[in-house]
TIRO-2110 file (N, C-alpha, C; in Angstrom, 1 decimal):
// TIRO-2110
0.8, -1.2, 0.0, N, 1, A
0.0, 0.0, 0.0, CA, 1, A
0.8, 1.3, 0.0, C, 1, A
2.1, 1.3, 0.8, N, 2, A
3.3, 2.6, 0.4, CA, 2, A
2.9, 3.0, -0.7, C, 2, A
3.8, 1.7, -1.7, N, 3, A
4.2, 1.9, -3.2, CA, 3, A
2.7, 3.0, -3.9, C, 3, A
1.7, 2.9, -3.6, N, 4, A
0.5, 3.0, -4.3, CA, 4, A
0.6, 5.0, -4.4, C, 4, A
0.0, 5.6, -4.9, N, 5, A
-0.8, 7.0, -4.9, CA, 5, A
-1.8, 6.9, -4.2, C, 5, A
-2.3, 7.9, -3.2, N, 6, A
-3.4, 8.4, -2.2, CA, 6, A
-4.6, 8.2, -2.8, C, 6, A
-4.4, 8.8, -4.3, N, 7, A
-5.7, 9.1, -5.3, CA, 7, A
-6.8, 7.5, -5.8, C, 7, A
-5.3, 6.4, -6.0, N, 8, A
-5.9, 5.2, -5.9, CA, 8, A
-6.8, 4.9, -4.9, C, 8, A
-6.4, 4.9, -3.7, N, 9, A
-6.7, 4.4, -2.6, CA, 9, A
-8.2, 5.0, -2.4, C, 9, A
-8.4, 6.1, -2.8, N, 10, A
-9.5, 7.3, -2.7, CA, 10, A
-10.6, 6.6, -3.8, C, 10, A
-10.2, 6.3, -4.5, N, 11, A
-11.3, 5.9, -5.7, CA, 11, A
-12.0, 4.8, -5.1, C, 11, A
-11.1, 3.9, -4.5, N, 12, A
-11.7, 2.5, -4.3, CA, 12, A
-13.4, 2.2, -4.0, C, 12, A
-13.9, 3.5, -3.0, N, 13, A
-15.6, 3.3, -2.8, CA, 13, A
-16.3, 3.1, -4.1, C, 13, A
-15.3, 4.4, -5.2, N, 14, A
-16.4, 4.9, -6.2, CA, 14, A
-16.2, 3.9, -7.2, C, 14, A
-15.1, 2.7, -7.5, N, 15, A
-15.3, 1.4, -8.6, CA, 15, A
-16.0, 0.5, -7.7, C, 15, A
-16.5, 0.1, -6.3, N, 16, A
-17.1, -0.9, -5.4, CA, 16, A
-18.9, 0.3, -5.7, C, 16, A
-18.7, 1.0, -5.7, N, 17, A
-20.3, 1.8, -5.9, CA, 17, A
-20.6, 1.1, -7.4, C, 17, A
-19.8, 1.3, -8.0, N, 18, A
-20.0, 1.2, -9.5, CA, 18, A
-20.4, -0.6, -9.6, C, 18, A
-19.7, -0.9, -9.0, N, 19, A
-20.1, -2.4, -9.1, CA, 19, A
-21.6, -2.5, -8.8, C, 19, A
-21.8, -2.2, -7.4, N, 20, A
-22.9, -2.6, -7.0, CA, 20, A
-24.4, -2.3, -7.5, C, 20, A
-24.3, -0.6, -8.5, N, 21, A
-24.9, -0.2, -9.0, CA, 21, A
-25.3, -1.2, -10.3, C, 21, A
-24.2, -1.6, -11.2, N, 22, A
-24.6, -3.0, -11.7, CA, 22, A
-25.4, -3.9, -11.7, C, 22, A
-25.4, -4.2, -10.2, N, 23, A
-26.3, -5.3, -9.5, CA, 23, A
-27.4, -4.7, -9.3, C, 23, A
-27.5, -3.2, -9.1, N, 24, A
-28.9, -2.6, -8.8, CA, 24, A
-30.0, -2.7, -10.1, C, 24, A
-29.3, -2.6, -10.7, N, 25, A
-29.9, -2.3, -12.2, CA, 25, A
-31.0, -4.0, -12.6, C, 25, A
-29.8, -5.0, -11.9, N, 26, A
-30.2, -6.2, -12.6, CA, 26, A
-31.9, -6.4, -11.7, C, 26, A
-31.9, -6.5, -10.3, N, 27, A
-32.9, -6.6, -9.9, CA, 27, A
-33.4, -5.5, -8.5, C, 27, A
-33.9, -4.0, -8.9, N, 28, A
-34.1, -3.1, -8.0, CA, 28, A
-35.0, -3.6, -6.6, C, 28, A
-35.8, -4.5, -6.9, N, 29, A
-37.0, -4.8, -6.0, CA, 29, A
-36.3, -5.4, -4.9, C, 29, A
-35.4, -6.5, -5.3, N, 30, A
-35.0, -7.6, -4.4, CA, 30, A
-33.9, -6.8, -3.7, C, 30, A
-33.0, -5.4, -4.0, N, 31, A
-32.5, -4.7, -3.3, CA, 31, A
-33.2, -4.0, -1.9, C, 31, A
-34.5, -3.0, -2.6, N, 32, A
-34.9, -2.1, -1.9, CA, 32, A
-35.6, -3.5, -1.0, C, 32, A
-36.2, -4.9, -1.4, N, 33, A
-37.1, -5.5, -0.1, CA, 33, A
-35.4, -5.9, 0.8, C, 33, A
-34.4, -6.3, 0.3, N, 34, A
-33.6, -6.5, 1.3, CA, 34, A
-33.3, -5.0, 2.7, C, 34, A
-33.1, -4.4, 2.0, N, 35, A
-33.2, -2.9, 2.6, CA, 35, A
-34.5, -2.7, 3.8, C, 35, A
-35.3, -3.0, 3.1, N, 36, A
-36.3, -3.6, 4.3, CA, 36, A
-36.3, -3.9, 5.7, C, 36, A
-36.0, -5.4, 5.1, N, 37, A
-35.9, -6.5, 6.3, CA, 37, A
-34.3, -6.1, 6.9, C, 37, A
-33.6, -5.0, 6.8, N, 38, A
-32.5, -5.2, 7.6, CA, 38, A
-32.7, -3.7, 8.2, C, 38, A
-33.3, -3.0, 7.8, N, 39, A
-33.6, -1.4, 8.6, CA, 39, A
-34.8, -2.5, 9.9, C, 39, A
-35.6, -3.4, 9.6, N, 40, A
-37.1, -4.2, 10.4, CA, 40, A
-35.6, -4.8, 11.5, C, 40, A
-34.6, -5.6, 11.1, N, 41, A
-33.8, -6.5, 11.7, CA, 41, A
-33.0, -5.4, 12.7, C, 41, A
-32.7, -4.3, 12.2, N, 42, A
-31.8, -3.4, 13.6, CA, 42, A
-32.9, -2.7, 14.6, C, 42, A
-34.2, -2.5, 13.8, N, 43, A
-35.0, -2.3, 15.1, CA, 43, A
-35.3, -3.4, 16.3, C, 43, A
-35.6, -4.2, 15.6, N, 44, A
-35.6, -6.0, 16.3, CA, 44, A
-34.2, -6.2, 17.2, C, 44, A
-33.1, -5.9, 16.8, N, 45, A
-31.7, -6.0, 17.7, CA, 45, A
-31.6, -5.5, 18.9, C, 45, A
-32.3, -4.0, 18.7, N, 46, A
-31.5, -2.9, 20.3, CA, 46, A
-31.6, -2.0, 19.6, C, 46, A
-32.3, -1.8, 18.5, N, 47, A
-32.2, 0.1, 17.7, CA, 47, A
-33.9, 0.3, 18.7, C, 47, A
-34.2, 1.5, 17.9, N, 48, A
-35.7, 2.1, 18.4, CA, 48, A
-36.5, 1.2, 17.9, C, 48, A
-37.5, 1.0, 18.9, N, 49, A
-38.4, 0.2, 18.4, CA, 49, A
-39.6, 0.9, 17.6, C, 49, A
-39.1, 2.2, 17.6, N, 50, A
-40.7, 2.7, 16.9, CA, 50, A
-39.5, 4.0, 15.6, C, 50, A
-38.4, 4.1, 15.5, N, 51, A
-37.3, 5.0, 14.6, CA, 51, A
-36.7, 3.7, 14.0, C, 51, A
-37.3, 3.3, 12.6, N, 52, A
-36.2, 2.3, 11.9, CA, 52, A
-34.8, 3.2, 11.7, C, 52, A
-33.7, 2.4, 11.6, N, 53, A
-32.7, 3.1, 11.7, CA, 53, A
-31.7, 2.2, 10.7, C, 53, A
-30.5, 2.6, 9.9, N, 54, A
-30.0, 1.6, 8.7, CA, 54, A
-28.7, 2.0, 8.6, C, 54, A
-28.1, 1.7, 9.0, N, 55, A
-26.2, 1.8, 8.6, CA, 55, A
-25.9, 3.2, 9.7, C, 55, A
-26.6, 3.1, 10.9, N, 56, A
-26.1, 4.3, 11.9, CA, 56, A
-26.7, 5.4, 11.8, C, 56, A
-27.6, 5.4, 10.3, N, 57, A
-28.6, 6.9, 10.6, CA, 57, A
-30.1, 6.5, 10.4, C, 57, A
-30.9, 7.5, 10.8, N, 58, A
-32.1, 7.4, 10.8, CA, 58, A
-32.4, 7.3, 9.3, C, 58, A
-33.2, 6.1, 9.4, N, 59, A
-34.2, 5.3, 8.0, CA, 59, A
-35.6, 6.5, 7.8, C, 59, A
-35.3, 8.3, 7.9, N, 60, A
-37.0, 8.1, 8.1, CA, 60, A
-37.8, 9.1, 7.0, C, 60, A
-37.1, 8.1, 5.5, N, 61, A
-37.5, 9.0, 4.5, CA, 61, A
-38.3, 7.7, 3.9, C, 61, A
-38.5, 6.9, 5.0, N, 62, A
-40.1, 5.9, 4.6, CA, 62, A
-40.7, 5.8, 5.8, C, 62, A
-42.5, 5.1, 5.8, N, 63, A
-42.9, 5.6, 7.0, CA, 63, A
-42.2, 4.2, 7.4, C, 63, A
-42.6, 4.2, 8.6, N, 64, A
-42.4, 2.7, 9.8, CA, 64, A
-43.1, 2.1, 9.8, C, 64, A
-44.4, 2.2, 9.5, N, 65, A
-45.7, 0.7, 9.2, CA, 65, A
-45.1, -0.3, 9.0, C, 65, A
-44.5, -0.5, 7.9, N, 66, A
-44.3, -1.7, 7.3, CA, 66, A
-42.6, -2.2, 8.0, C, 66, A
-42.0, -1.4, 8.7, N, 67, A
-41.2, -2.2, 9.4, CA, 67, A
-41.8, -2.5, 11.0, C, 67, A
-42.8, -2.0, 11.6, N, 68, A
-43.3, -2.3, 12.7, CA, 68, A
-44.1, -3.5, 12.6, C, 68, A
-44.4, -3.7, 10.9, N, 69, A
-45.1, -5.2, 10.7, CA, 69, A
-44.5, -6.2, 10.5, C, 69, A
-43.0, -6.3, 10.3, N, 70, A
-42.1, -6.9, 9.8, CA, 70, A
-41.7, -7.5, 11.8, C, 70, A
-41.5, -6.4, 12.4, N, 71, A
-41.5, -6.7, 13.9, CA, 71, A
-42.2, -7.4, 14.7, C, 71, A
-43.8, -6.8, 14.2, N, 72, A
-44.9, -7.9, 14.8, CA, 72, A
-45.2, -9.5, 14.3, C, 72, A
-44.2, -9.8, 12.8, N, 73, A
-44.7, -11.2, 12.8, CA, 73, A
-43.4, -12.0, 13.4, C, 73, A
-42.2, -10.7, 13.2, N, 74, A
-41.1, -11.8, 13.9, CA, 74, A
-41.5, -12.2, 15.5, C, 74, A
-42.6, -11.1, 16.3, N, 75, A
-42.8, -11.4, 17.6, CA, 75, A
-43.9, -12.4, 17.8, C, 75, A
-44.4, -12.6, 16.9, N, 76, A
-45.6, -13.8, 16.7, CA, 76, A
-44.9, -15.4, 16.1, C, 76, A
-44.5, -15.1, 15.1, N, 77, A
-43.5, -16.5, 14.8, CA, 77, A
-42.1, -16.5, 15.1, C, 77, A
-41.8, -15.8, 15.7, N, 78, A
-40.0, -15.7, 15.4, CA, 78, A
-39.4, -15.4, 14.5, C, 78, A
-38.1, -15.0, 14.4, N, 79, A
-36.7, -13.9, 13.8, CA, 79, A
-37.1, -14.9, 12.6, C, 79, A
-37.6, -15.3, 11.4, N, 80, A
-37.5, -15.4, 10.0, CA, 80, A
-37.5, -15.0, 8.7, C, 80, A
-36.8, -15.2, 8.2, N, 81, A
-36.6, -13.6, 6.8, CA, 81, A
-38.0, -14.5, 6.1, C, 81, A
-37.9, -15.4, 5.7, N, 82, A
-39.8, -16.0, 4.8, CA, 82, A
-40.8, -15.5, 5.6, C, 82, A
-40.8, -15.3, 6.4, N, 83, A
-42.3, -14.6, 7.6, CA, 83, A
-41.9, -13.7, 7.5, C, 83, A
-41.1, -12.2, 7.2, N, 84, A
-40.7, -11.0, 6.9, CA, 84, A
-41.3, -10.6, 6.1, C, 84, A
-41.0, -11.7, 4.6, N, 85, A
-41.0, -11.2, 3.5, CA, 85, A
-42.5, -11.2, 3.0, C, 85, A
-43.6, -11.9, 3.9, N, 86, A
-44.6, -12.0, 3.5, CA, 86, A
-46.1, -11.0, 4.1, C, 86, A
-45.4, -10.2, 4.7, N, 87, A
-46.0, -8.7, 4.5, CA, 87, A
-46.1, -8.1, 3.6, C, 87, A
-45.7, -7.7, 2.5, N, 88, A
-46.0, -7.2, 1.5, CA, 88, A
-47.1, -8.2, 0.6, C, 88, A
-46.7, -9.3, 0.3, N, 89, A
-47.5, -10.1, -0.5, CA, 89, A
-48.9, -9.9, 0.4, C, 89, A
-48.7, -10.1, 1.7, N, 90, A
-50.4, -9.9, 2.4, CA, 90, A
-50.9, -9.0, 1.9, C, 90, A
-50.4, -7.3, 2.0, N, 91, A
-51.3, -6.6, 1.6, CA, 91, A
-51.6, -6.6, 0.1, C, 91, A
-50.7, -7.3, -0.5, N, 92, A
-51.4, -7.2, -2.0, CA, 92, A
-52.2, -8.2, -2.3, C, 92, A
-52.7, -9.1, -1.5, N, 93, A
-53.3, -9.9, -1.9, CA, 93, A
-54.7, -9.3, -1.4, C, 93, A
-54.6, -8.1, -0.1, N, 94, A
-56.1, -7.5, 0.5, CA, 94, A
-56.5, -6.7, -1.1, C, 94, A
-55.5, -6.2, -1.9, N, 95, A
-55.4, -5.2, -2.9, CA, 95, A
-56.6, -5.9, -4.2, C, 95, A
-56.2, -7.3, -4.3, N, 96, A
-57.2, -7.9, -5.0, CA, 96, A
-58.1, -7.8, -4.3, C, 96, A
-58.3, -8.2, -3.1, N, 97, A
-59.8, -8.3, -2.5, CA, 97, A
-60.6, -7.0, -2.6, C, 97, A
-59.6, -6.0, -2.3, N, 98, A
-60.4, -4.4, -2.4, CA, 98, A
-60.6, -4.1, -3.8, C, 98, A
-60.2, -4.6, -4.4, N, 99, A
-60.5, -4.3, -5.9, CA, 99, A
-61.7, -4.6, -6.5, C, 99, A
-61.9, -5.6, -5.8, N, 100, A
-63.2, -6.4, -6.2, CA, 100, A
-64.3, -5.8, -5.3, C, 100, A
-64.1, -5.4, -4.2, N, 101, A
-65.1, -4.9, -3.4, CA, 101, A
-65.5, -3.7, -4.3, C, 101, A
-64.4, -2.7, -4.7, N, 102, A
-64.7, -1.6, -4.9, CA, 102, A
-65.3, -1.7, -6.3, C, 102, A
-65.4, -2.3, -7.3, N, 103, A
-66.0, -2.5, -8.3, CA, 103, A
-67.4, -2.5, -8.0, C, 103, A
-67.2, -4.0, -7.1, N, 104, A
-68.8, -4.2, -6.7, CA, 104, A
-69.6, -3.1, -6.2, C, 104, A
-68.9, -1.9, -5.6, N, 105, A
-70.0, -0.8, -4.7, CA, 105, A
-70.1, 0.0, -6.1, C, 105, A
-69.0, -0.1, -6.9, N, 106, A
-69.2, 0.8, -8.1, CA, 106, A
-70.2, 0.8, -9.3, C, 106, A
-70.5, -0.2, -9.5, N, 107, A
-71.4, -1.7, -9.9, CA, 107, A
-72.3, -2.5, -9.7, C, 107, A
-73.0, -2.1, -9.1, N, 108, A
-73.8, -3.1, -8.1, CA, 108, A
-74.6, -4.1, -9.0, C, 108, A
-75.0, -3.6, -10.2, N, 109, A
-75.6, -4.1, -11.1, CA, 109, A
-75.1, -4.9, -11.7, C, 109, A
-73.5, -5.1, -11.8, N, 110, A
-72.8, -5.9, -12.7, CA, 110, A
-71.5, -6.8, -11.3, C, 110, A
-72.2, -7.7, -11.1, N, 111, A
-71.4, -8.2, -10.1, CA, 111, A
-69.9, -8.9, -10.6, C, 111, A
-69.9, -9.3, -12.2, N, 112, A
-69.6, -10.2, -12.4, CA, 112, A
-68.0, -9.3, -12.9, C, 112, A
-68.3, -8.0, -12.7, N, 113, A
-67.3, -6.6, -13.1, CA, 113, A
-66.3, -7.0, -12.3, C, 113, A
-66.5, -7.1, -10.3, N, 114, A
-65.4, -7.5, -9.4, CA, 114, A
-64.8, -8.5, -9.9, C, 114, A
-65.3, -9.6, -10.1, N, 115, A
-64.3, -10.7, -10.5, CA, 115, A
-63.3, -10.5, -11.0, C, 115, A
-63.8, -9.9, -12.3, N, 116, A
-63.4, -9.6, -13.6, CA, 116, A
-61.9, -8.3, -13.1, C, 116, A
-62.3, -7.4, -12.3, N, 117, A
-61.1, -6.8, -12.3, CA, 117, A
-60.6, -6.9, -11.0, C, 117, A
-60.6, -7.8, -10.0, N, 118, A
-59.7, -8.8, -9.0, CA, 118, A
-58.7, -9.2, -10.0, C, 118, A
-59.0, -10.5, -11.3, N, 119, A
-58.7, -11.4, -11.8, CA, 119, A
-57.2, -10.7, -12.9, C, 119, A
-57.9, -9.0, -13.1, N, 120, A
-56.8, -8.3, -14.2, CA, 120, A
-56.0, -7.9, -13.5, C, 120, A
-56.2, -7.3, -12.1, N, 121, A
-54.9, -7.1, -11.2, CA, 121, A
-54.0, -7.9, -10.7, C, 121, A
-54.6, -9.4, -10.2, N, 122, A
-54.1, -10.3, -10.1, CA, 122, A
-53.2, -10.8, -11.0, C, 122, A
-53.5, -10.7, -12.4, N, 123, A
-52.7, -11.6, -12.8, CA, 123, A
-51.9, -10.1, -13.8, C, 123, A
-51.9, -9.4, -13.5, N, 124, A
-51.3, -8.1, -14.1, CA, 124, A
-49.6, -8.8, -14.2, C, 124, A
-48.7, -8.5, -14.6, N, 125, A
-47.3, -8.3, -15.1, CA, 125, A
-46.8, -7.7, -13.5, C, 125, A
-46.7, -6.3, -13.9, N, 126, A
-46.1, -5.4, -12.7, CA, 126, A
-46.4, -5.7, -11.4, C, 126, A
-48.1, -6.1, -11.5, N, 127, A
-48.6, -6.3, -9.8, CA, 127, A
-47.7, -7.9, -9.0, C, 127, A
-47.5, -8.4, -9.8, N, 128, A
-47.1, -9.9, -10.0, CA, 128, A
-45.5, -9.7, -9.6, C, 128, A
-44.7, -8.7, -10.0, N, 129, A
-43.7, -8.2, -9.8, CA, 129, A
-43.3, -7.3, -8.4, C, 129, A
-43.9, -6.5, -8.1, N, 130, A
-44.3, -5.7, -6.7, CA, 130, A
-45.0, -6.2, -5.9, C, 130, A
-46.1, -6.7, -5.7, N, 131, A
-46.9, -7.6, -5.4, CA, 131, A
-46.2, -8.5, -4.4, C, 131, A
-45.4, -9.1, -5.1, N, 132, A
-44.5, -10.6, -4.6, CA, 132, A
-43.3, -9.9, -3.7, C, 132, A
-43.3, -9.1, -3.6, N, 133, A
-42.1, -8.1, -2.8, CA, 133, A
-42.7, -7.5, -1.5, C, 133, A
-41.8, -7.4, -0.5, N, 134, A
-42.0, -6.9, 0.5, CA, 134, A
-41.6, -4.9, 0.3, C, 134, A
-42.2, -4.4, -0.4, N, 135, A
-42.1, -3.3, -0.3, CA, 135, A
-43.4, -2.6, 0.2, C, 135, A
-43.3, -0.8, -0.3, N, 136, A
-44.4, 0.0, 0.4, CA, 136, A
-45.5, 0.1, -0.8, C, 136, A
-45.0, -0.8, -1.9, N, 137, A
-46.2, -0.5, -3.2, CA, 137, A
-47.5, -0.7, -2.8, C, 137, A
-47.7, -1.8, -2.2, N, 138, A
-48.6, -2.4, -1.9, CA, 138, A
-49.9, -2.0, -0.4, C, 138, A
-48.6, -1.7, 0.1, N, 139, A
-49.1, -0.8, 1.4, CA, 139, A
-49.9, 0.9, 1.4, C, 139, A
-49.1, 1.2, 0.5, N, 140, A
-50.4, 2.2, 0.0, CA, 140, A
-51.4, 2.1, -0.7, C, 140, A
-51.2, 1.5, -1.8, N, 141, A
-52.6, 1.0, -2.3, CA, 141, A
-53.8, 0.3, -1.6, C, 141, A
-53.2, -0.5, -0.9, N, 142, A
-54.7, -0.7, 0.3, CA, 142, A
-54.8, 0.8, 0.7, C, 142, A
-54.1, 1.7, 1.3, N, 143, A
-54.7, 3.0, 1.8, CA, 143, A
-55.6, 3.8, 0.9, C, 143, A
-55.2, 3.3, 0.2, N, 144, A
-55.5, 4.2, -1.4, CA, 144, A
-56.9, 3.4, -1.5, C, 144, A
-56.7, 2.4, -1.9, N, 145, A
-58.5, 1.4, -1.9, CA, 145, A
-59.3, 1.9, -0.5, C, 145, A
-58.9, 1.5, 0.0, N, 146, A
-59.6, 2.4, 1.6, CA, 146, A
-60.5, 3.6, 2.0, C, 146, A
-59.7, 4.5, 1.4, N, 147, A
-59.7, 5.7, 1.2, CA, 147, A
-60.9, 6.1, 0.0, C, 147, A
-60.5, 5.4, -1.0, N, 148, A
-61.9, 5.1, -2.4, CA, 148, A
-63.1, 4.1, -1.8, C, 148, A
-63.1, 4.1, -1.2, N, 149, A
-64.2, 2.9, -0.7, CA, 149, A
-65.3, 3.7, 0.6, C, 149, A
-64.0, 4.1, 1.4, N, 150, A
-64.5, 5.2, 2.7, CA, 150, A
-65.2, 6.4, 1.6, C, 150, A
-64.9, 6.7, 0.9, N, 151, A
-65.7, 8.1, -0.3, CA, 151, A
-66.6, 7.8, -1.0, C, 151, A
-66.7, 6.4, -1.3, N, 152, A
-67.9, 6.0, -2.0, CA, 152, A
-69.1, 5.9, -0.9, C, 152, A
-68.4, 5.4, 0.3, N, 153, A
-69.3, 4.8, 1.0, CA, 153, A
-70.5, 6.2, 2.0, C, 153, A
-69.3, 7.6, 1.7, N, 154, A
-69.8, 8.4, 2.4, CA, 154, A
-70.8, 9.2, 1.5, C, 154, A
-70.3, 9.4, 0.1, N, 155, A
-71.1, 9.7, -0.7, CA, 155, A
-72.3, 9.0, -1.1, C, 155, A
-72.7, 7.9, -0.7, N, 156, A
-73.6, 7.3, -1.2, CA, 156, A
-74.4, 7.0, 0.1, C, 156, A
-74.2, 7.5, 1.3, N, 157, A
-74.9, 7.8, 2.4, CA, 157, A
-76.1, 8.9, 2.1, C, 157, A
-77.2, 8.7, 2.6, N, 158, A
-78.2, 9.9, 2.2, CA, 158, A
-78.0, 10.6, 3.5, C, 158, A
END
């Protein structure tokens, strides 16, 4: 390391960034869900139980829901990354369910409408792709269906 220039030694983060950026490209989802479960895993250690926190600084440019849910199934089954990772797929599977609900209140006349667009989200490309991931896609869209359902339901109140 003498023999070497300073300037070498300085670069080294920015060709190891470059690498990994590489790897980001190949599959973003399975990044950001690992990202996840290890901001969920330092609260679970001895970090805040209610401040996710990730490499020594505060995590809090996402909310904490979905790492507080990540906490509550490791406290119901125990520390497993497959019981982690299947919070997200939960709520996207409520996502079909509300999709169908919300047709039907949209619809009432055509029941056969919910099925029918349960069945296109379901088996959608992208949803199939996010969906299957423990991220926040999914977790808003139930808020989002929620939210369209609580409006319908208030509007259609006499």
């Amino acid at each position: 390391m003498a023999g070497r220039p300073r300037h070498e030694d300085a670069s080294r983060p920015v060709r190891h960034s470059a690498v990994r950026a590489d790897r980001a490209d190949a599959d973003p989802a399975a990044l950001a869900e690992a990202r996840y479960v290890a901001a969920a895993w330092k609260m679970h250690v001895g970090g805040s139980p209610w401040v996710p926190h990730l490499n020594g600084a505060i995590y809090g440019h996402k909310p904490p829901l979905l790492f507080w849910l990540i906490n509550l199934v490791w406290a119901v089954v125990g520390v497993d990354a497959f019981a982690a990772r299947l919070v997200g797929p939960a709520f996207a599977t409520a996502c079909v369910a509300m999709t169908r609900l919300l047709a039907l209140r949209l619809r009432p006349d055509r029941p056969a409408r919910g099925g029918a667009a349960a069945l296109i989200l379901a088996v959608s490309l992208v949803w199939l792709l996010f969906g299957s991931t423990t991220m926040l896609d999914a977790m808003l869209t139930v808020a989002t269906l929620l939210a369209k359902l609580a409006l319908w339901s208030a509007v259609r109140r006499p």
